[in-house]
C-alpha positions in Angstrom: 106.4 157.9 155.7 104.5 160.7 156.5 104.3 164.4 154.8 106.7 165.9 157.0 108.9 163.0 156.3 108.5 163.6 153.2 109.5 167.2 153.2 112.0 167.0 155.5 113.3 164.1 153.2 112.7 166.8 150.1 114.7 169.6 152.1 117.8 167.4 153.0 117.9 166.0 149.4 118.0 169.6 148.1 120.3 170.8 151.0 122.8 168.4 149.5 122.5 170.1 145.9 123.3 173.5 147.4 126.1 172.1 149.7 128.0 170.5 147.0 127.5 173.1 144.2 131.1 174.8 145.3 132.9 172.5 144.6 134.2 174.5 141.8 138.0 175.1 142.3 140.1 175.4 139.0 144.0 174.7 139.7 145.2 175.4 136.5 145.6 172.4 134.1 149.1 172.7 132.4 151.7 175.6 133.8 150.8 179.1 133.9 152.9 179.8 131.4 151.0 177.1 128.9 147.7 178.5 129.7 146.6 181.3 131.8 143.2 179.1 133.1 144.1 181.3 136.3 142.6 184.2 134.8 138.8 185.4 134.3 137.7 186.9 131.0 134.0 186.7 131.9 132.9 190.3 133.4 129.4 189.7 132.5 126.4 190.5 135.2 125.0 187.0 134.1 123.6 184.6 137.1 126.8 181.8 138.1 125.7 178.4 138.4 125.2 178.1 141.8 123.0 181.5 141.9 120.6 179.4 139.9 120.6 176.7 142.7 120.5 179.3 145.3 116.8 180.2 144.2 115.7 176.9 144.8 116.7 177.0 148.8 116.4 179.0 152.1 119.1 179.5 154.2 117.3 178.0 156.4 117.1 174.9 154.3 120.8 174.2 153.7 120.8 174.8 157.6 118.1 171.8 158.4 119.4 169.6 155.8 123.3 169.8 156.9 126.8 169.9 154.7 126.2 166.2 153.5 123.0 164.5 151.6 121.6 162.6 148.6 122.1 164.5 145.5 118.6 164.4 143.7 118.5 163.5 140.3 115.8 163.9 137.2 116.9 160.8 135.8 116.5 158.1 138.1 116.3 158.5 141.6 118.7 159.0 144.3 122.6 158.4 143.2 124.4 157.2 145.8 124.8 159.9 148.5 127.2 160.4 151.3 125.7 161.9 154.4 127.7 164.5 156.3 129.5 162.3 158.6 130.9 160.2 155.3 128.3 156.8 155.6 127.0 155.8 152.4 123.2 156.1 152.3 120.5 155.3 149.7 117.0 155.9 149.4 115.3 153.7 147.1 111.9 151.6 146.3 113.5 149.7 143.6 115.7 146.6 143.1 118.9 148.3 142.8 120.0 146.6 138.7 123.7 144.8 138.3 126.8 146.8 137.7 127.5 147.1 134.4 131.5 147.5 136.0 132.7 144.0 136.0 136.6 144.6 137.0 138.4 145.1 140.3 139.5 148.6 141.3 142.8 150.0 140.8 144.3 151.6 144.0 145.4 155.1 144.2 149.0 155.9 144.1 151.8 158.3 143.0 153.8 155.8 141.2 155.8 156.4 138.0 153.9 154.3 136.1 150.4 153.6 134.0 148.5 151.1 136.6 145.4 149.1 135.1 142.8 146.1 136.6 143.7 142.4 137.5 143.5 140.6 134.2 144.3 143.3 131.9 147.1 144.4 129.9 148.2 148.3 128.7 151.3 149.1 126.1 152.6 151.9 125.1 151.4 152.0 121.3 152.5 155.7 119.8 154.5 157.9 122.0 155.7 161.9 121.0 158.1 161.9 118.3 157.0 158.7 116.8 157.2 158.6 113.2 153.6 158.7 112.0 155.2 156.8 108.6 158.5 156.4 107.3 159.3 159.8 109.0 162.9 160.0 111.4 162.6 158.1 114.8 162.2 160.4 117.7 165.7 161.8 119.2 166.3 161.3 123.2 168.4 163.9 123.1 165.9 166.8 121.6 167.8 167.3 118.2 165.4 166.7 116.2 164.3 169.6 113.8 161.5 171.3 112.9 160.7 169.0 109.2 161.7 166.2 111.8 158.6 167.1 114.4 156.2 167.9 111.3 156.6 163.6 110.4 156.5 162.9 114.0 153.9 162.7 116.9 152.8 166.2 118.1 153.3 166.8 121.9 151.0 166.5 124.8 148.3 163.5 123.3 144.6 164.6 124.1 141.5 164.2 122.0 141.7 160.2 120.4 139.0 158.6 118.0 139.0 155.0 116.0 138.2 155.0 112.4 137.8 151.2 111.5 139.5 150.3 108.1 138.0 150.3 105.1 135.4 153.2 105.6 131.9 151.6 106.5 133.3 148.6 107.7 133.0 147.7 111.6 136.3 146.6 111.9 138.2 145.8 115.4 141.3 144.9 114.1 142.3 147.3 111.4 142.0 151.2 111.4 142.9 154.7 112.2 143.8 156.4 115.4 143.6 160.1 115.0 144.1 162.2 118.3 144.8 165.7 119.5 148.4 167.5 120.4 147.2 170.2 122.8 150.4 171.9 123.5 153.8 172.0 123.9 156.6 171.7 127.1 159.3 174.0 126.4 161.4 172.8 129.0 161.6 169.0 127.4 160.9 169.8 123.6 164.4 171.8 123.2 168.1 170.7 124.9 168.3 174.2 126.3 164.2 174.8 126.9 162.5 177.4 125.3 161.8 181.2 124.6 161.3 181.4 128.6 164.5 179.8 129.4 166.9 181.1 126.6 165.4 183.9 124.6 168.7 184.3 123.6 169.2 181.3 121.4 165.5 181.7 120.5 164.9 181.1 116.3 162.6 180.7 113.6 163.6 176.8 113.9 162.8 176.6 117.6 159.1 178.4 116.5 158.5 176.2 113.6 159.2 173.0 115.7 156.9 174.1 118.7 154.3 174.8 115.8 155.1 171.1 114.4 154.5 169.9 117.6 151.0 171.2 117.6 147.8 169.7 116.1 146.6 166.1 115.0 148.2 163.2 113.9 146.5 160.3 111.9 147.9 157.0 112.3 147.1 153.5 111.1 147.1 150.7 113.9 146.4 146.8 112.7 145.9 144.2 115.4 148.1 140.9 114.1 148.8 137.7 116.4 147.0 139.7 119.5 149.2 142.6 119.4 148.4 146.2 118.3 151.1 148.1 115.8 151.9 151.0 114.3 151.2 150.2 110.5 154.8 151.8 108.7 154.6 153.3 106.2 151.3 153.7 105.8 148.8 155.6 102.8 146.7 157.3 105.4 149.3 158.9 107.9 149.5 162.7 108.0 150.0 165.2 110.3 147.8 168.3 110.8 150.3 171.1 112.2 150.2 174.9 113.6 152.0 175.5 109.5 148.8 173.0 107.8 146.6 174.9 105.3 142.7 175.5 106.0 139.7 176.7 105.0 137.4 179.1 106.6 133.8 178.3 106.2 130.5 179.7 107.4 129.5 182.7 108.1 132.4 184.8 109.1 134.5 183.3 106.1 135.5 186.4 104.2 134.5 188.9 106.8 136.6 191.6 107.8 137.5 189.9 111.1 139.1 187.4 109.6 141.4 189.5 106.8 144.9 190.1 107.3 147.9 190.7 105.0 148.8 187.5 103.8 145.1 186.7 103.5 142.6 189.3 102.1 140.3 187.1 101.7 139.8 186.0 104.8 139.4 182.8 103.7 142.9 181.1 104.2 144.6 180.1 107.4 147.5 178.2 108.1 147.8 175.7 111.0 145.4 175.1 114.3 146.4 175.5 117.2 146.1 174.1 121.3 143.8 171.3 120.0 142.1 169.4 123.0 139.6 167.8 123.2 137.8 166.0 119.6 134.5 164.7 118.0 133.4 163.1 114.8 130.6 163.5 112.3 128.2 160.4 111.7 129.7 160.4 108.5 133.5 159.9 109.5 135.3 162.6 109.8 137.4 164.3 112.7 136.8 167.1 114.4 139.5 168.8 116.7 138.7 171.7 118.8 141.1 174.7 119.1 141.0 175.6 123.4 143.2 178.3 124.6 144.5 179.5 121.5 144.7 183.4 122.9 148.4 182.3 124.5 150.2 182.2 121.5 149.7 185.7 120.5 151.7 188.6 121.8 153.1 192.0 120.8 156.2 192.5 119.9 156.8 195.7 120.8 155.3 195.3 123.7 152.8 197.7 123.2 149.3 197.5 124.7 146.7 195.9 123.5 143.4 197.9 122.6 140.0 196.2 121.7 138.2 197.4 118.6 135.2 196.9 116.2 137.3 193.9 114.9 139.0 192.3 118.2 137.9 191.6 121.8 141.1 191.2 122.9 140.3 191.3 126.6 137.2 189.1 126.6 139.2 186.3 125.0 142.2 186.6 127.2 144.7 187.6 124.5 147.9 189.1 126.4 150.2 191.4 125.9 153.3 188.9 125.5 152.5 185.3 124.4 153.4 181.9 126.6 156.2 180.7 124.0 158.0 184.0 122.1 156.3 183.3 118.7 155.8 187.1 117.9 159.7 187.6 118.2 160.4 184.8 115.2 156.8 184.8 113.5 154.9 188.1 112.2 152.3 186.5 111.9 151.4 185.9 115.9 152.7 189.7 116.7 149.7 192.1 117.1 151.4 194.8 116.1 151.6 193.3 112.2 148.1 191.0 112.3 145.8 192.0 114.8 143.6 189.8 113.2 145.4 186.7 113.7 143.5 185.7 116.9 140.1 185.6 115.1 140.9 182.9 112.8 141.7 180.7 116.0 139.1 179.5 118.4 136.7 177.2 116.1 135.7 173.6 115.5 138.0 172.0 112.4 137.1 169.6 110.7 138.9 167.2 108.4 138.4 163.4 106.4 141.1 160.9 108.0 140.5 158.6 105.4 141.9 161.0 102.5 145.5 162.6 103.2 145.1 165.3 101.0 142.3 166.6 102.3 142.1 170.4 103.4 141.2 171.2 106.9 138.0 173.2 107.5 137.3 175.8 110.0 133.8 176.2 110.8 133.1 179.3 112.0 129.4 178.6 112.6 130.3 177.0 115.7 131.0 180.1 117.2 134.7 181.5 118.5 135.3 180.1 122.1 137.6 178.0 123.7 135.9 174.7 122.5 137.3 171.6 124.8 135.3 168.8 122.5 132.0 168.4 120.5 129.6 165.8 121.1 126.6 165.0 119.1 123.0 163.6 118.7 120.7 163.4 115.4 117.4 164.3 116.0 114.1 162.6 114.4 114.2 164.8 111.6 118.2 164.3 111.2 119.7 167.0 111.7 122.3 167.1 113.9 123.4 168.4 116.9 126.5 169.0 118.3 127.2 169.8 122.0 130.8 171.7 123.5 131.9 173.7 126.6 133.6 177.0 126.7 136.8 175.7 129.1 137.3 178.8 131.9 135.9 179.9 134.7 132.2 181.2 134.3 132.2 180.6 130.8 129.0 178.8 129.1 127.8 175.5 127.0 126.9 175.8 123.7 125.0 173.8 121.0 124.9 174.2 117.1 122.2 172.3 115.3 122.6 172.3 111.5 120.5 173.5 109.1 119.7 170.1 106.8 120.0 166.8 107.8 122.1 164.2 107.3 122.2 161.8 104.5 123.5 158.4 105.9 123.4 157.0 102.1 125.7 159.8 100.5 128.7 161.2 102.7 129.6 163.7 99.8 125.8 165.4 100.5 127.4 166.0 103.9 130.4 167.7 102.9 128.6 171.3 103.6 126.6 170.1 106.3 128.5 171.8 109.1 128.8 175.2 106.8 124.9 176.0 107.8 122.8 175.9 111.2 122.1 177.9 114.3 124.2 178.2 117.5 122.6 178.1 121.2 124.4 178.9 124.3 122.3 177.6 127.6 120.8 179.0 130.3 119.7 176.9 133.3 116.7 178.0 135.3 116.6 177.7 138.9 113.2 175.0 138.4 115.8 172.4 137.2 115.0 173.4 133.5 116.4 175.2 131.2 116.7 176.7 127.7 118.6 177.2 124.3 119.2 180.4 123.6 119.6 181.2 120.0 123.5 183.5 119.0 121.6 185.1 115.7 121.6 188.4 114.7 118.9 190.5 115.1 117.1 188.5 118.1 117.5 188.7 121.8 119.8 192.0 121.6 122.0 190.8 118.9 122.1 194.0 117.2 124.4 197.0 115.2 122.9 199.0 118.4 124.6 196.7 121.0 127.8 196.1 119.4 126.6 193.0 116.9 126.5 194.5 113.6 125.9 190.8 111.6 126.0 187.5 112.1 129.9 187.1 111.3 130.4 189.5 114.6 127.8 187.4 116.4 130.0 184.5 115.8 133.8 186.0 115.9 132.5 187.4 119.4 130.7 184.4 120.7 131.4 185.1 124.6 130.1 188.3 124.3 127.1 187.6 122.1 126.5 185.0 124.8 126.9 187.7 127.6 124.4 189.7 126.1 121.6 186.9 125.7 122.0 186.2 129.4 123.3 182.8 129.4 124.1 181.6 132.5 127.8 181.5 133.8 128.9 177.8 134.3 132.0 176.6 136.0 134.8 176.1 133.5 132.7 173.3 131.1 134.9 170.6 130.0 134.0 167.7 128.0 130.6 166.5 127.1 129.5 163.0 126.0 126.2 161.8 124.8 124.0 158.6 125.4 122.3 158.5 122.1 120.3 155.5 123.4 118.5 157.5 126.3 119.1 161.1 124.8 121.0 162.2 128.1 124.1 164.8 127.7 127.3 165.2 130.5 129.5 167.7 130.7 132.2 168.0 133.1 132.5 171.1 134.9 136.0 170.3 136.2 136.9 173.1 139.2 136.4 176.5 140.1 138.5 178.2 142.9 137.5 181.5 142.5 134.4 181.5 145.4 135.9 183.7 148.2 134.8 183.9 151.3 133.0 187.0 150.7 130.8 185.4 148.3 130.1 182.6 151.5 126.1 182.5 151.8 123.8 179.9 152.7 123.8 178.7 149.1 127.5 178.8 148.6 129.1 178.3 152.0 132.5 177.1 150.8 135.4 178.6 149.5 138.5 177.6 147.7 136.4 174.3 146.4 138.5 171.9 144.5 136.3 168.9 143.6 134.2 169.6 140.8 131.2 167.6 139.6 128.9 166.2 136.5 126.0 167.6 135.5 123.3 165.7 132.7 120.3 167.5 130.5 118.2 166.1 128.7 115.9 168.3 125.7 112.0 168.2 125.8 110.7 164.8 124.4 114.3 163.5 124.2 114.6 165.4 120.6 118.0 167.2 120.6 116.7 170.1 118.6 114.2 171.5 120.8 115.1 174.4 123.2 114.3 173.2 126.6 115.7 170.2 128.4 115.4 169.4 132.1 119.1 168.7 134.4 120.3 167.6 137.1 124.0 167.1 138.7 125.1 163.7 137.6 127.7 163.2 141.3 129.6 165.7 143.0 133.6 164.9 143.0 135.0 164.6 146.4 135.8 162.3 149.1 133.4 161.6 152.0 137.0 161.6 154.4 138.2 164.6 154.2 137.4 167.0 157.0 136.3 170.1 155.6 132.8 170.0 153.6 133.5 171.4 150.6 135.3 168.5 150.0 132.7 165.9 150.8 131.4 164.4 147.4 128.7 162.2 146.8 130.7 159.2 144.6 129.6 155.7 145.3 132.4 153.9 144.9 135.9 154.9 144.3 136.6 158.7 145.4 138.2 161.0 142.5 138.3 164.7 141.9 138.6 167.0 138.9 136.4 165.3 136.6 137.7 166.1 132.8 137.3 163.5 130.3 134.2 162.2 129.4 133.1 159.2 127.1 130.0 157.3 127.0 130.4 154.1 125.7 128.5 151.6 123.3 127.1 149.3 126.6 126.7 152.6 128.6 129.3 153.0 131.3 130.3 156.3 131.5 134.3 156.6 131.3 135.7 159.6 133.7 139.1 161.3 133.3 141.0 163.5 136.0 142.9 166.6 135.9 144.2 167.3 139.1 146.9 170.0 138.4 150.2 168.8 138.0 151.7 171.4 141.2 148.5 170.0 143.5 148.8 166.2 143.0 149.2 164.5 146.2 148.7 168.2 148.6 146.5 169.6 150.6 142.9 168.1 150.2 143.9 166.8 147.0 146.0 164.1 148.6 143.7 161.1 149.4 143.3 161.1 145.4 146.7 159.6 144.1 147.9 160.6 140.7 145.3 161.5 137.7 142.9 158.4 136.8 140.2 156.8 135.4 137.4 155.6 136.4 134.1 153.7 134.8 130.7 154.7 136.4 127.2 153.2 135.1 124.7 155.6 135.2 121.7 153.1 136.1 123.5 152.2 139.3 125.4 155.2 140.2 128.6 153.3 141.2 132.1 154.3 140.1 135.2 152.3 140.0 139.0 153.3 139.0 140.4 151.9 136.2 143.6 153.4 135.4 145.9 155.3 137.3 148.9 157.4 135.3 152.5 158.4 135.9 153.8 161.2 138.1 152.3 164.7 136.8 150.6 163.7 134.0 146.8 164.5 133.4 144.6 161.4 131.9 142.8 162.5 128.7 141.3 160.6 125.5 139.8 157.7 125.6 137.8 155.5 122.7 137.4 151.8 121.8 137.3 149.6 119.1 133.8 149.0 118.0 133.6 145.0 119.6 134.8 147.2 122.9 137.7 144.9 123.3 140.4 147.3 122.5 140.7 150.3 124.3 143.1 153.5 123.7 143.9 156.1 126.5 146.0 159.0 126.6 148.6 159.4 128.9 149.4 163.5 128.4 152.4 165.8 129.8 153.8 162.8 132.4 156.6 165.0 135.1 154.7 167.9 134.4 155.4 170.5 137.2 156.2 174.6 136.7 158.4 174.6 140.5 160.4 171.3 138.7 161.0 172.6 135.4 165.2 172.2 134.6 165.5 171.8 130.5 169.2 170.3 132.1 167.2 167.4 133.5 164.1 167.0 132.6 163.3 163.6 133.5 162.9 165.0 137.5 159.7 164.7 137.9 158.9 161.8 135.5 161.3 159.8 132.9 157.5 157.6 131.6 157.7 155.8 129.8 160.9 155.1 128.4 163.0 155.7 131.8 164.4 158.9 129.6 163.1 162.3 128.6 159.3 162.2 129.7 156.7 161.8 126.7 153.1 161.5 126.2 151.5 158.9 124.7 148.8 156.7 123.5 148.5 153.2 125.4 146.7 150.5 124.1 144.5 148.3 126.7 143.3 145.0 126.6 141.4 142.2 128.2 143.8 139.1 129.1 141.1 136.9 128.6 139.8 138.9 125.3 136.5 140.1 126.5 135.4 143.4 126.7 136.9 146.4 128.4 135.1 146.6 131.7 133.2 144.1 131.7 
């Protein structure tokens, strides 16, 4: 080829990066009233994503190059590109390798049902308002009270890990499943809905069960004569609630952020709260991440809220009147009695599956954001590092990197680990580098003269410690997974629909995008520790039939949008979740899609295949394996979910999954007919 075709090769490659960027639509995950996604907290001057990608192109590049090209990567060549009139195009010198994806696709639909391949079989294994023990069964009817819920399965299954049985074993057959409860529906957990729908018959009872329905439950599952059970009763079930006991560690343990009434320590919290996404340690324990926690606090006088020295109400979202009544039933959530309340919310919380009695810790030097999930690498020297996203619009991706490393030969030496380390937020330079940026007091403006008075502040006001430090604005980072075998990191950065046509330029020149995309890093010399890493965008969401071309993705293979989950398993293939909203399923540009689904995609290849495809409304989230990758768990969260459809009278409208009654999320248990490995 010669050097113009080179260049003009270089220029369409590039106009493909800048084409696709806008695909960055958020339509709200769960109902408005379950979390305000809708809104922006982030007033910060700090560059946007695609302003980053702007500076790598002229207009008169993007014009050249055309809506539709091969998205250049950092890691391996060209993925599989779409050009603009939708054919499927690569550029390549090599022998393109074998799929790692062995099945046959599922087809798109918007059936009331959980759809997997040819030749493999998914159960329902633990649905909401299962007893986690020897608790009450769950009650079709919603009569079940609020001690009921607290020995039951929360609501609205997210976050999922498997803890093989005993500890340090590597077994496939025997262990624990411990997963997330993100939230709560109103209309189905209560006969008559909730605060929204009869405020009048509101209670302390109707509180405390919404709050039971909340946090992580830990369940032992046994595989005996080929099928996968509930072990009842069972020595290690628990559940973690919105009412469970914790610890506050780190830093801003004790600080006068975190001090209210019934604590004056600041040192004690009950209960955690909208838990989403997970991680673990390497030394096996759980970690659930508190997302959106600013929705359950309101005032209950109604009075307007007023930021402080202690609270930054505003930049976290926190409203005037909370999404499900609490501050009418529960002092504790109304800002008029504990202003303070929202700071203990908003961290990493960590706890030992294996020991029911232990006492949940709060970390605080994670930092205060809405954490979606943690993902993590050790480093040559063994410390570790742990990776999570900041889920809303134009928020950032952060890393902590503790302070000692790990001892793989004495768990109770790691007991503290997590108490100690540094936080990073990133910013991505428009060179396709980047670098960590350190949250510590004292450097990069983190001082008493710009609002950071000590490190406790730093970390209570994470977002705006990271505005100040000039971390550059993502779009609404979702999960992150790791390859711990080639050092790579994926986030999800799921939608963003807040590009209007004002902001149309050559770099940007879509708006109201919907499709999202995946973007990878890598750190300097693969060592997780060090502050600068190279990226590139992983594949652009989309389908290449869809008329308009913000829509036009660069997938080879089966088309999704809304990328969400994200899990990178033991032989590589990289699982991806979707979280189409639950109103825009099957409208509008969204149609082509189906319901939410899964797919596998193998990151040597670039090809992506659907996997699973879930019930009417629901959103498809969690997803791990048993270590021999034979057994996989997936979680099937708020199936009929729809705000225009919500009746408390019948709330089986939209979706009756999976019991043909009132709908329920749940946990469902796949396997291989033949007993091989999941996606092989």
């Amino acid at each position: 080829m010669s050097s113009n075709g080179h260049v003009n090769l270089i220029i369409l490659q590039l106009a493909c990066v800048i084409s696709f960027v806008s695909l960055l639509i958020l339509t709200p995950r769960e109902t408005q009233a379950m979390k305000d996604d809708d809104l922006i907290y982030n007033s910060s001057q700090n560059p946007v994503f695609a302003d980053i990608l702007e500076k790598h192109l002229s207009r008169r590049q993007v014009l050249r190059g055309g809506l539709g090209a091969a998205a250049v990567t950092m890691f391996g060549g060209v993925v599989g590109c779409n050009s603009s009139d939708g054919d499927s195009t690569t550029t390549s010198t090599t022998t393109t390798p074998k799929s790692l994806i062995g099945f046959q696709s599922v087809a798109t639909n918007f059936e009331d049902a959980v759809h997997v391949p040819k030749g493999y079989t998914g159960k329902v294994l633990f649905a909401w308002g299962d007893p986690v023990s020897n608790g009450p069964a769950f009650s079709f009817d919603a009569q079940n009270s609020a001690a009921d819920q607290a020995q039951q399965a929360g609501m609205h299954h997210d976050g999922i890990h498997f803890f093989s049985l005993p500890y340090g074993s590597n077994s496939s057959t025997h262990g624990l499943l411990v997963m997330n409860h993100e939230y709560i529906d109103d209309v189905v957990i209560h006969i008559d809905g909730g605060y929204r729908y009869s405020p009048s018959t509101y209670s302390v009872e109707k509180a405390n069960k919404e709050l039971a329905a909340h946090g992580v439950s830990v369940i032992e599952v046994k595989k005996v004569n080929g099928q996968w059970d509930v072990v009842r009763p069972s020595q290690y079930a628990r559940r973690v609630t919105g009412n469970t006991p914790m610890t506050l560690t780190g830093p801003a343990a004790g600080s006068d952020f975190l001090k209210t009434a019934a604590d004056p320590t600041g040192r004690e919290v009950l209960g955690t709260l909208n838990n989403c996404a997970h991680g673990y340690t390497p030394w096996g324990t759980y970690l659930t991440c508190e997302e959106n926690f600013h929705q359950y606090f309101g005032s209950k006088s109604g009075s307007d809220l007023v930021d402080n020295d202690l609270n930054a109400y505003k930049r976290y979202g926190v409203p005037k009147t909370s999404s499900y009544g609490w501050e009418t039933q529960l002092e504790r959530f109304d800002l008029d009695k504990t202003p303070n309340e929202p700071n203990r919310f908003g961290w990493v919380v960590e706890f030992d599956p294996f020991d029911p009695s232990s006492k949940p810790v709060k970390h605080t030097a994670f930092g205060r954001f809405s954490h979606e999930n943690v993902a993590f690498l050790i480093a040559p020297d063994k410390r570790v590092v742990f990776y999570s996203g900041d889920d809303a619009r134009f928020e950032y991706i952060y890393k902590f990197v503790t302070a000692k490393p790990y001892d793989a030969n004495n768990r109770a030496a790691n007991a503290t680990l997590l108490d100690e380390g540094t936080l990073y937020v990133a910013k991505f330079n428009a060179d396709k580098t980047g670098e960590w940026l350190p949250l510590v007091h004292g450097q990069l403006g983190l001082t008493a003269e710009n609002g950071f008075r000590s490190q406790a502040e730093v970390l209570v006001k994470t977002r705006l410690a990271a505005d100040k430090v000039g971390a550059t604005k993502m779009d609404r980072p979702e999960w992150i997974t790791t390859d711990p075998k080639k050092q790579d990191v994926y986030v999800t950065l799921t939608n963003n629909n807040r590009r209007t046509e004002a902001q149309q330029d050559a770099a940007n020149p879509r708006a109201d995008n919907q499709m999202g995309h995946i973007l990878r890093w890598r750190e300097t010399g693969g060592n997780p520790t060090d502050t600068r890493f190279t990226w590139d965008i992983y594949v652009f969401a989309g389908s290449p039939d869809l008329p308009s071309a913000q829509h036009k993705g660069n997938v080879k293979g089966d088309i999704f949008a809304c990328p969400d989950g994200l899990w990178m398993d033991s032989n590589g293939l990289l699982w991806i979740q979707t979280d189409m909203s639950s109103d825009s399923i099957g409208k509008g540009a969204l149609a082509p899609f189906g319901n939410n689904q899964m797919l596998a995609s193998d990151p040597t290849t670039g090809e992506v295949r659907r996997f699973l495809t879930g019930p009417k409304g629901c959103e498809v989230t969690g997803v791990i394996a048993t270590p021999d990758m034979k057994t996989m768990f997936v979680n099937i969260q708020h199936p009929g979910e729809t705000e225009t459809d919500a009746n408390p009278a019948n709330p089986t409208k939209v979706s009756s999954w999976p019991n043909g009654q009132r709908p329920r999320s749940a946990t469902v248990v796949i396997v291989k007919d033949d007993g091989g490995v999941i996606g092989s």
